[in-house]
N, C-alpha and C positions, 0 to 999 in steps of 0.2 A: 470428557469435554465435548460441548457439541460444536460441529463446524461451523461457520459464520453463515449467515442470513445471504444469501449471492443480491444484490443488486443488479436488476439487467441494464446492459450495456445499450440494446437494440433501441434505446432513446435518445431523443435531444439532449444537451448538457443541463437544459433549464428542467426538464419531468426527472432526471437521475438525479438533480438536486432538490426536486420538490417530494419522491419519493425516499431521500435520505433522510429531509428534515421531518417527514411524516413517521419515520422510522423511529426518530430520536423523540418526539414525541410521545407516541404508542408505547416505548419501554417494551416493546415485545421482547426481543433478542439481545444477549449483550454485545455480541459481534456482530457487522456487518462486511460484508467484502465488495470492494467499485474496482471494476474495472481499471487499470492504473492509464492516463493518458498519455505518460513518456515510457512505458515498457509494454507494451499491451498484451506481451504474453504472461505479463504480474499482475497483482490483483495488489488494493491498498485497503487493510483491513482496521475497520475505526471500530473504537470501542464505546457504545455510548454510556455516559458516566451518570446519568439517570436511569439507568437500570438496579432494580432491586442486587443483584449479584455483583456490580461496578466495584465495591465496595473490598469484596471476597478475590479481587485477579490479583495473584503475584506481582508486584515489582516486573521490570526488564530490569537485564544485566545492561549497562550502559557501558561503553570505552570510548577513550577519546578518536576524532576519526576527523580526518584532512584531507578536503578534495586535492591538493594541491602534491599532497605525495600520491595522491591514487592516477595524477595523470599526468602521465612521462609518457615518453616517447618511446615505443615498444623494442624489447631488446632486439629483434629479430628484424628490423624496418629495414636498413640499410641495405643487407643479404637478399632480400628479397625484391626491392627495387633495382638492385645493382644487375639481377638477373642472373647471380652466380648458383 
């Protein structure tokens, strides 16, 4: 498999999305990777679905997922504030 097409980050929001839509366009690559804007040391990898190849990607395994169990209050908070 080949790694995704990088989109450079070193531009404005408006040329990163005028080079993605030129991307999806072109059908060069079926991956492409952006820079992510809430993790920036993640990348967010889009698959364009107009690619010859689109057709041929596996499935994802999907499971159900709830922000609301993922954010608690860390078990270790109290001990640590407490200064003990």
């Amino acid at each position: 498999m080949r790694l995704p097409e990088r989109v450079s980050d070193q531009q404005d929001e408006q040329a990163i999305q005028a080079l993605v839509t030129r991307w999806l366009d072109e059908r060069r690559s079926l991956l492409a990777a952006v820079r992510s804007k809430a993790l920036p040391e993640a990348d967010v990898v889009l698959m364009n679905p107009a690619h010859p190849d689109a057709g041929r990607a596996p499935l994802l395994v999907t499971r159900p997922f709830s922000f609301a169990e993922c954010l608690h209050t860390p078990p270790m908070k109290a001990r640590y504030e407490s200064g003990a």
